[in-house]
Backbone as XML, in Angstrom:
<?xml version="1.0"?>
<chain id="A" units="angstrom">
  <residue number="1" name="UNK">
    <atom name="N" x="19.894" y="-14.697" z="-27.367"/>
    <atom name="CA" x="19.494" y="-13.457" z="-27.991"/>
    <atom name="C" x="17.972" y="-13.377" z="-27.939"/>
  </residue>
  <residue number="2" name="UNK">
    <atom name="N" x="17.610" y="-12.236" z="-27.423"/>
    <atom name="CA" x="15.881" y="-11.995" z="-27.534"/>
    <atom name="C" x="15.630" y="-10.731" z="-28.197"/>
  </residue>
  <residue number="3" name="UNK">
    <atom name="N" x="14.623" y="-11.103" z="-29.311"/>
    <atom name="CA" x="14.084" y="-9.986" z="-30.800"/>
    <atom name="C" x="12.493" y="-10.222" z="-30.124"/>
  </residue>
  <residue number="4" name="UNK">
    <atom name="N" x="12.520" y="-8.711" z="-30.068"/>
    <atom name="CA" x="10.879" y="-8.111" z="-29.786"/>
    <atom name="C" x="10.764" y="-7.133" z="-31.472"/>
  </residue>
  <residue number="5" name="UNK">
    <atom name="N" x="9.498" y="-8.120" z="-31.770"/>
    <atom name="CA" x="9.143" y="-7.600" z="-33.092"/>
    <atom name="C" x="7.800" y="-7.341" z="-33.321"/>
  </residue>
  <residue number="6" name="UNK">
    <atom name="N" x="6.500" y="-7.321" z="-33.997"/>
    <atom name="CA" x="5.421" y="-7.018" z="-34.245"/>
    <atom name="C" x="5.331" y="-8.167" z="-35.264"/>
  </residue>
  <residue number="7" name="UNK">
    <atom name="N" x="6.629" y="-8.030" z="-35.796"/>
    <atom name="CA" x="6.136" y="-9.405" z="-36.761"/>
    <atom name="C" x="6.269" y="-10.602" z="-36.376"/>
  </residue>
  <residue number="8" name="UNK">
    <atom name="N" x="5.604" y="-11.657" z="-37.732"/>
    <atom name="CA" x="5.959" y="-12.783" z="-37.087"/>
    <atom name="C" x="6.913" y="-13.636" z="-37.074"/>
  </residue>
  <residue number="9" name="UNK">
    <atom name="N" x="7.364" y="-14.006" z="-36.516"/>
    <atom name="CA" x="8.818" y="-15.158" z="-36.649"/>
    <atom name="C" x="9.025" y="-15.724" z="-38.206"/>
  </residue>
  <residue number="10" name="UNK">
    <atom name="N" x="7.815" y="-15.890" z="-38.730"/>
    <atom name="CA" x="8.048" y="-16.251" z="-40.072"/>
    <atom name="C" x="9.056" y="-15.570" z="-41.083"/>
  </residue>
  <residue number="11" name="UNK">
    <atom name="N" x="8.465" y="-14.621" z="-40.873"/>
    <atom name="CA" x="9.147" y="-13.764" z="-41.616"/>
    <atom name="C" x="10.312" y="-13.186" z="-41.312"/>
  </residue>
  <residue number="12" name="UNK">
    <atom name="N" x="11.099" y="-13.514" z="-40.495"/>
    <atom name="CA" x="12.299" y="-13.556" z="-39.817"/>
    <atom name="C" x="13.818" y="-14.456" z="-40.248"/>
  </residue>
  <residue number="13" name="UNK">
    <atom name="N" x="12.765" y="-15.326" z="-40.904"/>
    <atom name="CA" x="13.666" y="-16.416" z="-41.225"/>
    <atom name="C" x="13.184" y="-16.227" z="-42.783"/>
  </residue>
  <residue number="14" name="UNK">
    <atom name="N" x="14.005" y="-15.886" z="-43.367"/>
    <atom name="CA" x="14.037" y="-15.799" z="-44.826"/>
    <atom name="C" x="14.665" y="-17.515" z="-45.758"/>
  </residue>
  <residue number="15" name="UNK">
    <atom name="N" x="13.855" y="-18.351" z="-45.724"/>
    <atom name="CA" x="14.141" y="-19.233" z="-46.259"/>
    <atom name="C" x="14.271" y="-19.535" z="-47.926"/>
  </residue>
  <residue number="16" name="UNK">
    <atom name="N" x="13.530" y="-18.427" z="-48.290"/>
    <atom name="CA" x="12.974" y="-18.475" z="-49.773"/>
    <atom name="C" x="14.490" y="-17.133" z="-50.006"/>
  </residue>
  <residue number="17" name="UNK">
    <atom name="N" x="15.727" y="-17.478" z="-50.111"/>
    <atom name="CA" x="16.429" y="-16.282" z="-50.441"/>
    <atom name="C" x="16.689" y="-16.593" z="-51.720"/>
  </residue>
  <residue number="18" name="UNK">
    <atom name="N" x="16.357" y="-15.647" z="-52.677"/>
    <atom name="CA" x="16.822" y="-15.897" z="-53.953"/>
    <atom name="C" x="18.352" y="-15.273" z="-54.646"/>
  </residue>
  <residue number="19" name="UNK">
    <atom name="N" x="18.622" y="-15.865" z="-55.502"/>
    <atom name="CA" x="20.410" y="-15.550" z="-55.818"/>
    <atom name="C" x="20.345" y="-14.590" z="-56.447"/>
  </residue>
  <residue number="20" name="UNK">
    <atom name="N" x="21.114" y="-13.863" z="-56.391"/>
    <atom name="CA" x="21.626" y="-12.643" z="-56.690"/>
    <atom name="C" x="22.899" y="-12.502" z="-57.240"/>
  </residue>
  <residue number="21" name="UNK">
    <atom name="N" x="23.251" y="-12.066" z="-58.563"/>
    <atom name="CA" x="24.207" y="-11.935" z="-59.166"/>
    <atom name="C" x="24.341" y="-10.251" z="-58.999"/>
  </residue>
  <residue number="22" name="UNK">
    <atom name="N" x="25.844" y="-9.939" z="-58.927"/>
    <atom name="CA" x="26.542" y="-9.417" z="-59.261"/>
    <atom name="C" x="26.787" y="-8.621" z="-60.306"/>
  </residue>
  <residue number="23" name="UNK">
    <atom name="N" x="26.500" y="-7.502" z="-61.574"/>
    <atom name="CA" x="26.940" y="-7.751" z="-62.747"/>
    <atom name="C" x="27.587" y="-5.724" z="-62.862"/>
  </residue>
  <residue number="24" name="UNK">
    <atom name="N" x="29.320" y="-5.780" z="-63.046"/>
    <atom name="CA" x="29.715" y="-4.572" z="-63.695"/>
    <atom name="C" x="29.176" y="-3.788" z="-64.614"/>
  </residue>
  <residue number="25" name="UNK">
    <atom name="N" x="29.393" y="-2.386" z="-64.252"/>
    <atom name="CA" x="28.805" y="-1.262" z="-64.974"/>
    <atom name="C" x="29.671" y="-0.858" z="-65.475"/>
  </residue>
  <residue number="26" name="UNK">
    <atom name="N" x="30.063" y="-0.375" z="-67.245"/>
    <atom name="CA" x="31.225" y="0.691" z="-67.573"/>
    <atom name="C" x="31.725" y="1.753" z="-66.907"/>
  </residue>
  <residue number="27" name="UNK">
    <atom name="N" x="30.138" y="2.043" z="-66.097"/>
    <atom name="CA" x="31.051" y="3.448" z="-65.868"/>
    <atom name="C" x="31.330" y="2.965" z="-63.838"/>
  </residue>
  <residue number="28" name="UNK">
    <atom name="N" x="31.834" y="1.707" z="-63.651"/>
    <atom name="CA" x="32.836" y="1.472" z="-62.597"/>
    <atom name="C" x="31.601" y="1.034" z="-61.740"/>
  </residue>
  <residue number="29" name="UNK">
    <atom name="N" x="30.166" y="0.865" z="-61.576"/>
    <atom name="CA" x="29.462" y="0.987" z="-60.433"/>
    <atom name="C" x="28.888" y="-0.486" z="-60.485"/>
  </residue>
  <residue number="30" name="UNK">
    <atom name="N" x="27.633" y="-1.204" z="-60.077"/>
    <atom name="CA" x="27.479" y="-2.743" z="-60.285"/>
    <atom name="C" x="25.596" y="-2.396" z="-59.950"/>
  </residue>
  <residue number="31" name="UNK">
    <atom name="N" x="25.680" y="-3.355" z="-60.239"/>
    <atom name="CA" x="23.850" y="-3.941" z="-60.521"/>
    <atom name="C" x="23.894" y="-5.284" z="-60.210"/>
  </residue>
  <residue number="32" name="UNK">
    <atom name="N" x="22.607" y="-4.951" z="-59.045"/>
    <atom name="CA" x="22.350" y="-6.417" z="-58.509"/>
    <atom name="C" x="21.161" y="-7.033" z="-58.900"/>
  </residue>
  <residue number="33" name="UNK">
    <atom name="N" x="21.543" y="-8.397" z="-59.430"/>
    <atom name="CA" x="19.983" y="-8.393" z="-60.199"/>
    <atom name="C" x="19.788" y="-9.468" z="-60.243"/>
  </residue>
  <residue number="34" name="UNK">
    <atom name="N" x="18.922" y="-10.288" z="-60.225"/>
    <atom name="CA" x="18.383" y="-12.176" z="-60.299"/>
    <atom name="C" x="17.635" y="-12.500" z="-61.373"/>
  </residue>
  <residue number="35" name="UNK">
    <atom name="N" x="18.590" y="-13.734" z="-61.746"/>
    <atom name="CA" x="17.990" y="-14.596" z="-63.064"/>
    <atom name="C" x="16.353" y="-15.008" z="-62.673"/>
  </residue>
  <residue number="36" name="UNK">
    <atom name="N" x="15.538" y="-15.316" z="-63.627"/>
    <atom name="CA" x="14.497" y="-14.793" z="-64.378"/>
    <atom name="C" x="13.808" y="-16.132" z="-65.100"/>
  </residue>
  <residue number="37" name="UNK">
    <atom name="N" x="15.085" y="-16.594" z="-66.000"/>
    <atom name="CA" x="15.223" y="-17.846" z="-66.423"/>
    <atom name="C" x="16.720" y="-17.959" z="-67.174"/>
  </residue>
  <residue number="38" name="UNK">
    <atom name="N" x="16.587" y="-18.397" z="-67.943"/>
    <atom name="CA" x="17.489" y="-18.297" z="-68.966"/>
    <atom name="C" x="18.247" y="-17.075" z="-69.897"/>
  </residue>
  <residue number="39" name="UNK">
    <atom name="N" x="17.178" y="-16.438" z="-70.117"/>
    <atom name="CA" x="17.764" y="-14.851" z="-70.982"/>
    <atom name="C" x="17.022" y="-13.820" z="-70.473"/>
  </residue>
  <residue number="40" name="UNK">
    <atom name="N" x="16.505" y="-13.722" z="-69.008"/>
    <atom name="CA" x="16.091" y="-12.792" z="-68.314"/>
    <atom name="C" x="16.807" y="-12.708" z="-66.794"/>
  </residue>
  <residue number="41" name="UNK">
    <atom name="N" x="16.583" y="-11.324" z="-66.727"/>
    <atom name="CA" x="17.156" y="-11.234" z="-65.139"/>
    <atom name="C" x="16.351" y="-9.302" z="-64.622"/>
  </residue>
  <residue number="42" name="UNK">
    <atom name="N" x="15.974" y="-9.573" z="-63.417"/>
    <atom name="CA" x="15.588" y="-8.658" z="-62.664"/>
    <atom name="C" x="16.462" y="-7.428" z="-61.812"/>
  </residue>
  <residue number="43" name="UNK">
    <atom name="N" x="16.676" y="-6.702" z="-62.441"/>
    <atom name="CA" x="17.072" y="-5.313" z="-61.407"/>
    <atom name="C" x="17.088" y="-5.259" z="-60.175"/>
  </residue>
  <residue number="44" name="UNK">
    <atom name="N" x="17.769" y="-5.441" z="-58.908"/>
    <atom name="CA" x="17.261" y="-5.594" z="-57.613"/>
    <atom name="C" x="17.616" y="-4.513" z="-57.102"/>
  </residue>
  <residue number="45" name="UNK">
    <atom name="N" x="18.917" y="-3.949" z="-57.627"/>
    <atom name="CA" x="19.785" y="-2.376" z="-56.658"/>
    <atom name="C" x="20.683" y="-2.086" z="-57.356"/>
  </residue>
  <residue number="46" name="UNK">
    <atom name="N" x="21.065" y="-0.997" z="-57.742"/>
    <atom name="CA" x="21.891" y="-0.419" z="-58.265"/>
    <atom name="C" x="22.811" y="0.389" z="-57.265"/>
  </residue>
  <residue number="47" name="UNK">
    <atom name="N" x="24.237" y="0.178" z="-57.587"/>
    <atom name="CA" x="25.596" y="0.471" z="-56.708"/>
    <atom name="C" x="26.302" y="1.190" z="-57.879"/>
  </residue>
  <residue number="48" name="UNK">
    <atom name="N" x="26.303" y="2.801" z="-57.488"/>
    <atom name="CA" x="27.225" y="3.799" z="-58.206"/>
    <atom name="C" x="27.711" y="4.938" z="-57.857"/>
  </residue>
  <residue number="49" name="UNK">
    <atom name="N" x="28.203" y="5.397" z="-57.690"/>
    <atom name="CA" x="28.938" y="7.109" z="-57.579"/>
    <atom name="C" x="28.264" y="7.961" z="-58.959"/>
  </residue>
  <residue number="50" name="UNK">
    <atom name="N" x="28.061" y="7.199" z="-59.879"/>
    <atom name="CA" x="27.533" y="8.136" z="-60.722"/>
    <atom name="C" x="26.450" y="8.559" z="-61.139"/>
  </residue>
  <residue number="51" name="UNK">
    <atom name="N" x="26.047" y="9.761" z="-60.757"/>
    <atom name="CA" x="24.415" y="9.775" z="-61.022"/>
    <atom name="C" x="23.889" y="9.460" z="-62.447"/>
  </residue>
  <residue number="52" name="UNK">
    <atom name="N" x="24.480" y="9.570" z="-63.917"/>
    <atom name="CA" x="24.087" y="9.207" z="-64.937"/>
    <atom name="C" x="23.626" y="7.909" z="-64.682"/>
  </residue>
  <residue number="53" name="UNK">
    <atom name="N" x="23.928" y="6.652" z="-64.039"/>
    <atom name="CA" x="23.695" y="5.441" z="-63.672"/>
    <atom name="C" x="22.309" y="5.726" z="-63.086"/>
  </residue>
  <residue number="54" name="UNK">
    <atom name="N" x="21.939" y="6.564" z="-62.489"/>
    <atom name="CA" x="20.564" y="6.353" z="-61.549"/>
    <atom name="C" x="19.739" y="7.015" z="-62.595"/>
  </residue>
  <residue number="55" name="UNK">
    <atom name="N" x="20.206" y="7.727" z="-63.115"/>
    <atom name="CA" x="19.472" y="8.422" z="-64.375"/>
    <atom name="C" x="18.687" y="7.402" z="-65.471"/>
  </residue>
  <residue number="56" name="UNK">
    <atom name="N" x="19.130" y="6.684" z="-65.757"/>
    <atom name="CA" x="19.210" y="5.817" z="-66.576"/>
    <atom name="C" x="17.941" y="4.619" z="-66.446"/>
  </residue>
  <residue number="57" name="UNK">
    <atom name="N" x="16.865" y="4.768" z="-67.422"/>
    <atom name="CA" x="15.616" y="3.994" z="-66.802"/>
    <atom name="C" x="16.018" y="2.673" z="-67.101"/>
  </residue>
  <residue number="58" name="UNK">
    <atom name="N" x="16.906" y="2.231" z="-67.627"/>
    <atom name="CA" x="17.291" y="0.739" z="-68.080"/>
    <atom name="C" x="17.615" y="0.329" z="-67.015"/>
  </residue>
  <residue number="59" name="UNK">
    <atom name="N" x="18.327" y="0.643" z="-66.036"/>
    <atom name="CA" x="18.779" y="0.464" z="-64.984"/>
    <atom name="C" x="17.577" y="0.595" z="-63.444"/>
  </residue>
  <residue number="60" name="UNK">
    <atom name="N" x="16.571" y="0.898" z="-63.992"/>
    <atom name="CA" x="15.948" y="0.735" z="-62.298"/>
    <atom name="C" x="15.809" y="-0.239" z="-61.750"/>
  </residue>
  <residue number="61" name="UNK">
    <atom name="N" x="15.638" y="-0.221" z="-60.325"/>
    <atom name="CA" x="15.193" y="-1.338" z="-59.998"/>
    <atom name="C" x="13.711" y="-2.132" z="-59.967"/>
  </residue>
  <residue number="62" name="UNK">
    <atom name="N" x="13.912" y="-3.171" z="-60.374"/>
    <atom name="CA" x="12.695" y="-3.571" z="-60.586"/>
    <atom name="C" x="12.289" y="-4.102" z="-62.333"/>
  </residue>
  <residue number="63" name="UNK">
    <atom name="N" x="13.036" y="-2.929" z="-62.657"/>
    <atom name="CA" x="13.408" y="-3.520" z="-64.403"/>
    <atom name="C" x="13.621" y="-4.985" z="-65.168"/>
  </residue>
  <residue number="64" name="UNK">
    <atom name="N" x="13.108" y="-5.334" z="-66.108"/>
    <atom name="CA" x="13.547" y="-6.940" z="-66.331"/>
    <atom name="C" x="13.742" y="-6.688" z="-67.695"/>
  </residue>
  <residue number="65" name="UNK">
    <atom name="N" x="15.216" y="-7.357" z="-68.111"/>
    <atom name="CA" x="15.727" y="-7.284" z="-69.435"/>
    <atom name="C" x="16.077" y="-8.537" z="-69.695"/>
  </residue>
  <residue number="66" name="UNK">
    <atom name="N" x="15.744" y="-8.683" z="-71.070"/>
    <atom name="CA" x="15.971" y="-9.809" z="-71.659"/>
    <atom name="C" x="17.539" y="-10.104" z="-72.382"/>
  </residue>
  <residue number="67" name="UNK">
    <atom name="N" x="18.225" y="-10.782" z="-72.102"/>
    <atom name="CA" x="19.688" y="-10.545" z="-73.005"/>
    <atom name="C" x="20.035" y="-11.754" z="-73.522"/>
  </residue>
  <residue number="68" name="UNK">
    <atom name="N" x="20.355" y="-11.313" z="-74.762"/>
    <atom name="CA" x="21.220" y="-11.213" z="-75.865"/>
    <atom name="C" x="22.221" y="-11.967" z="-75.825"/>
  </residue>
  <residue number="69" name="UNK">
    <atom name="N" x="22.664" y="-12.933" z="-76.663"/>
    <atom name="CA" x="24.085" y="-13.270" z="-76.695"/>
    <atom name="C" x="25.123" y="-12.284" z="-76.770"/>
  </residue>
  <residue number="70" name="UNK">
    <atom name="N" x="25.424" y="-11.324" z="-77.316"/>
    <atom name="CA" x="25.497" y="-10.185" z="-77.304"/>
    <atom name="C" x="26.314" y="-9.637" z="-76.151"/>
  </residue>
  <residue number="71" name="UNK">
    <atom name="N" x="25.479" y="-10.054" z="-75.261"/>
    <atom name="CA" x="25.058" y="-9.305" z="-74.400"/>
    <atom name="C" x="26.264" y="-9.929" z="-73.489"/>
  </residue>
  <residue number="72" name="UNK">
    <atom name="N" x="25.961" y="-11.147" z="-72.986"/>
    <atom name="CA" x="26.521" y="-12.343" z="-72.657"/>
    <atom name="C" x="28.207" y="-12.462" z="-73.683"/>
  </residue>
  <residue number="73" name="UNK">
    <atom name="N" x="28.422" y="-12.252" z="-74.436"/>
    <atom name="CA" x="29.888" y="-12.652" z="-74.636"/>
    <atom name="C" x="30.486" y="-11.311" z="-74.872"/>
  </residue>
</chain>
């Protein structure tokens, strides 16, 4: 296989991939988002049919929320 790019090979190879969880929305859609530490996690993309979901500034991406036991059980 031959890749003609501008960039550099480095950056091609994504070695540093960080994990990404998964996490359900009530209203049926999902949020992809990466732990933080312990009771934080980062917004990465939001997956919905419903626009109230994109509406929703809790939900952007890029957002970092802290949770709750609460939250968690």
């Amino acid at each position: 296989m031959i890749i003609y790019t501008p960039n550099p090979l480095e950056l091609l190879e994504n070695k540093d991939a960080s994990i990404l969880i998964n996490i359900k929305m009530p209203s049926g859609g999902s949020l992809n988002v990466e732990p933080l530490g312990y009771d934080q996690i980062r917004i990465v993309d939001i997956m919905s049919t419903d626009p109230m979901d994109f509406m929703n500034n809790k939900y952007q991406p890029g957002n970092v929320i802290k949770l709750k036991w609460e939250d968690i059980l």
